[in-house]
Each structure stands twice: as C-alpha cells, then as structure tokens.
N, C-alpha and C positions, 0 to 999 in steps of 0.2 A: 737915189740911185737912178741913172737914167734908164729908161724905157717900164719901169717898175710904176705902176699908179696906183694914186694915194685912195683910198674910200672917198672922198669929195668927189674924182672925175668920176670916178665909176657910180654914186648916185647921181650926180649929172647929166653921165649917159642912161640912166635909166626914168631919169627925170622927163628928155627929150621923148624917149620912144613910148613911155607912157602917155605923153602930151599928144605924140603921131596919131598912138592909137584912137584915141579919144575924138580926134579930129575925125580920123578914116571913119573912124565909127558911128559917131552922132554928129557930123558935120559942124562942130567946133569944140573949141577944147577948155578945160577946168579955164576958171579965173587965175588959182594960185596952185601950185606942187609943190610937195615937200617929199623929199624922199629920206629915208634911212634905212641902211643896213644896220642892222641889233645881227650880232651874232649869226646861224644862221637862217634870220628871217630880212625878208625884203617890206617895209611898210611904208606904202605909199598914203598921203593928207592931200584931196582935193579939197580945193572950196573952190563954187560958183559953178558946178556942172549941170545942175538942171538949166534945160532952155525956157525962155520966156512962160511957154506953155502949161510946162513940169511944175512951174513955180506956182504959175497959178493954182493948176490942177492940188496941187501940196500942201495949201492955204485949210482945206477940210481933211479931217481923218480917211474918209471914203477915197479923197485923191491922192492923200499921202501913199495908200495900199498900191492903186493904180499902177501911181510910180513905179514904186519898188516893184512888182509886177511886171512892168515892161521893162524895166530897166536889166531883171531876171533873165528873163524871154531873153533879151536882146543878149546879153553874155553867153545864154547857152549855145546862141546859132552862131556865134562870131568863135564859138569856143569849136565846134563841128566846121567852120568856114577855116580857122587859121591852120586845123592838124591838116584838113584834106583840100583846101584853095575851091570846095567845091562852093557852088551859090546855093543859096539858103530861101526859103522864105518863112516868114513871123505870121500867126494869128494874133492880130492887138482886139480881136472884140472878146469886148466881156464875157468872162466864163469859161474862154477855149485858151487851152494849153496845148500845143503842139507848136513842131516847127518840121519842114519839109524842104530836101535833099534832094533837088533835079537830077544830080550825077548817080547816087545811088538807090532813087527812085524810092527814099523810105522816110514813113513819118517817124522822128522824136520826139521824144517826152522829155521835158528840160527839168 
C-alpha cells in the first residue's frame, strides 16, 4: 500500500537517529545497530560504543564501574538537555554525583 511503511523503514529510521544521537553525544557512534520493534517495545543492539579510552578503562573491574558510571551521568544530563534544549554540566570525578542546569540554576541528582 503506498505511503503505508513496513516495520523494516521504521527500524531504520530509528536505527539512523539512534546512530545521530550517539554521534551528538559522545562524538562518534556504535560500530554496529540493530534495531527491533517486538510488539510494543523498541530494542536497540549497539556493539563498539565505548571509545578507545572506555576500552581500556573496562579491561579491570574498577574501570568497568567507571564506565557504566559516566556513561549513567551522561544519559541523565542529555535526558534534562533534550526535554528543556537547556546546557548541562557533568561531575566525572570520582565519588561526585550531580549534574548542573545554567538555565534553571539547579543541581541534579541523576
């Protein structure tokens, strides 16, 4: 049926903008994406997203934490950056959890 799309373009298009994000966000993007809609959930399969550094850092248990740590941090402020377009700043040193809101002049807790 013309103008009707099939589930393939539409994980496609979500293939692409998950890949945007990714870029926008950590200055480049997964190696590989897979995307699938199941019913209604959207599941997205990166491989290759950590950078060089990630990698390394991920090689020990103490760096795998790290990771997943900043990688936390980082979604919660991009998650407060995309509803309100405001800019963000991150704590990455160890121990500190916040992240702070120049437009609305307030710290969160991610």
């Amino acid at each position: 049926m013309p103008g009707v799309k099939r589930r393939g373009e539409y994980e496609d298009e979500l293939t692409k903008a998950i890949i945007k994000f990714e870029v926008e966000q950590l200055g480049r993007g997964p190696e590989e994406v897979r995307t699938f809609i199941l019913g209604d959930m959207i599941l997205f399969r990166l491989k290759g997203v950590l950078t060089p550094a990630e990698s390394t850092l991920a090689q020990a248990r103490e760096g795998q934490e790290l990771v997943k740590e900043m990688r936390r941090q980082l979604n919660e402020a991009s998650r407060h950056h995309h509803e309100t377009q405001h800019p963000m700043i991150v704590s990455y040193e160890v121990g500190e959890d916040w992240l702070w809101c120049y437009i609305d002049d307030v710290s969160l807790t991610p």
